[in-house]
N, C-alpha and C positions, 0 to 999 in steps of 0.2 A: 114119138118119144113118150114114153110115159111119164104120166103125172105124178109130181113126186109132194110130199106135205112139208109143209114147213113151218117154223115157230114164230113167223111174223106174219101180221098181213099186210096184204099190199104185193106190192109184185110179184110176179112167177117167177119159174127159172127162165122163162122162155121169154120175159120182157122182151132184155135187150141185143136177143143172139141175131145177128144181120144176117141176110139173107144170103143164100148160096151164090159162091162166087164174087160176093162183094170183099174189096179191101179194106183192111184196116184204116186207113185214109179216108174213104169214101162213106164207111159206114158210121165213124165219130162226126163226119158233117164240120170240121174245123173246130169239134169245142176240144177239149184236153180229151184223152181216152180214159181217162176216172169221171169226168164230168157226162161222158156219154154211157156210163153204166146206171143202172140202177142204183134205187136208195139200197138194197140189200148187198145185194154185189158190192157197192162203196165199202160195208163195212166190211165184207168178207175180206177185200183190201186193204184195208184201215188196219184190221187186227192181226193182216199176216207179216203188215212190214213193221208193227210193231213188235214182232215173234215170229219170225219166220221160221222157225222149229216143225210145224207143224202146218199145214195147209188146210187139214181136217179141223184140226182146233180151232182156226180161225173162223171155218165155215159155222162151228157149233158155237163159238163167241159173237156169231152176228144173227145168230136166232134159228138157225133151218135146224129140223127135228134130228134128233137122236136117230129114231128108227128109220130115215133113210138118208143119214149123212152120208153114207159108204157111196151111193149112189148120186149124190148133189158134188160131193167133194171131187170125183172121180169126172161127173160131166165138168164141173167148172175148171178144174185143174187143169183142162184140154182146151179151152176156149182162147186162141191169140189174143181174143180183147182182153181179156182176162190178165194175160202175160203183159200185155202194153201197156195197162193202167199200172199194174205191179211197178214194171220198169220205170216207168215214171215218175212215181210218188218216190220209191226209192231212190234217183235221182235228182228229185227237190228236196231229198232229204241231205242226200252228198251234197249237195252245194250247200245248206245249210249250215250243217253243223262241220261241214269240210273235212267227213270222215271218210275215204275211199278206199277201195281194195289197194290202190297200188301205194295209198301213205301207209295205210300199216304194215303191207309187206317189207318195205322200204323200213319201218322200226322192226322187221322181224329180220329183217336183213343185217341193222347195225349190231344187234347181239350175237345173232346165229354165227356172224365174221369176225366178232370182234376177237382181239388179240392183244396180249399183254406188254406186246412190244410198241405200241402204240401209246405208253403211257410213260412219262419218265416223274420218277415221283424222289423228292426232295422231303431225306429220311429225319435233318432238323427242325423243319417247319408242318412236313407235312402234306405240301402243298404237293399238286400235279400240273406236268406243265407236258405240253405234246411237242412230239419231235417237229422240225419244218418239215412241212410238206403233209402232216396226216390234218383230215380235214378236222373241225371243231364238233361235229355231229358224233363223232366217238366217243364223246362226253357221255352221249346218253345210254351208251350200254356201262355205265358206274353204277352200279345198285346200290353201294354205301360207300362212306369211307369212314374208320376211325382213328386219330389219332391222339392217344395217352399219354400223360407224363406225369410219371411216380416220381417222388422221393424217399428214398427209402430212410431208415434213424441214423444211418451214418452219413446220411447225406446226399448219397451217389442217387442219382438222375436216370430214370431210365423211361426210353422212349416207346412206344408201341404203335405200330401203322399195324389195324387192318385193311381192305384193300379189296371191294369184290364187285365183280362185273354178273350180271341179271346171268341166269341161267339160256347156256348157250346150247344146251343138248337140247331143251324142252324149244328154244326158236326154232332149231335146226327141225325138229321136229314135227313142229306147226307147218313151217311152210314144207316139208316134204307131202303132207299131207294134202295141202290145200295142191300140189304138183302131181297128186293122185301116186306118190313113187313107190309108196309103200301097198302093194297088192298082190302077195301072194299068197295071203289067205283072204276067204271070201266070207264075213262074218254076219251074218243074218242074222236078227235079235228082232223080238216086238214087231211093232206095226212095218209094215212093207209101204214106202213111200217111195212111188215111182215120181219121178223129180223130171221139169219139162225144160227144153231149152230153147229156144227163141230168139233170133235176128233180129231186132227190131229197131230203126234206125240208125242203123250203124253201130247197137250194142247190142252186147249178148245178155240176156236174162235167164238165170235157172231159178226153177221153183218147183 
């Protein structure tokens, strides 16, 4: 492999790649698969799951040169340890902050479904109150409610509900997306980011 320059010193690219034929198990020795990487690798990690936008970014946010990122970013983006450590951190981060693909599909899901039948609203007060039987989580596709009450100089009273639930096209939309459904045009822009996919204890990681 050739030698490639980079913007820190201290380890190579070649620190901490295991030896051929070794597993991912066998080759971290029982410590975590971020703790078994290198200082530089850590952060190449550190700054993608901060940003996962970009992979190359992260590699040029943790110090390796400009003139041969194409080639650092390219070997590392291929490395399983690489992918493990990735899935990992991102993993201690879901259980953290308890943000995961399937809770926000699950809020992409209450909008993209929701429906106006689901909401019976009381034009005196204002109030909404749900039929039996629809669950209480329909609540949270409401993006606003308003309700006014004029008096006009002769006296007469007049009431106004508006009344609107989060935009149902753009959910639908989201998760078509994230479902890959929309693909009949093939739109290539900017940097070409071949993106890797990975088994790795019983989850899947793309990066």
């Amino acid at each position: 492999m050739a030698t490639v320059e980079t913007g820190l010193e201290g380890p190579s690219l070649d620190d901490d790649l295991p030896p051929a034929g070794t597993s991912i198990g066998d080759w971290s020795q029982g410590q975590s698969f971020y703790d078994a990487l290198s200082d530089q690798h850590r952060l190449v990690v550190d700054f993608y799951v901060m940003d996962p936008s970009s992979f190359m970014g992260a590699c040029l946010s943790a110090g390796y040169s400009k003139r041969s990122i194409k080639a650092i970013s390219y070997e590392l983006h291929h490395r399983p340890q690489m992918a493990a450590a990735i899935a990992e951190k991102m993993n201690e981060r879901a259980e953290r902050t308890m943000i995961t693909q399937d809770r926000i599909l699950h809020e992409l899901a209450i909008i993209a479904f929701s429906d106006l039948r689901n909401y019976t609203i009381d034009p005196k007060t204002g109030s909404i109150e749900l039929p039996e039987g629809v669950p209480d989580f329909v609540m949270r596709a409401v993006s606003s409610i308003k309700f006014i009450v004029t008096i006009d100089e002769a006296g007469h009273e007049r009431r106004t509900l508006e009344f609107k639930l989060w935009d149902k096209m753009g959910a639908l939309r989201m998760m078509g997306q994230h479902l890959a459904m929309f693909t009949d045009k093939l739109d290539v822009r900017g940097e070409l980011d071949v993106r890797q996919k990975w088994l790795i204890g019983g989850k899947e990681i793309v990066f």
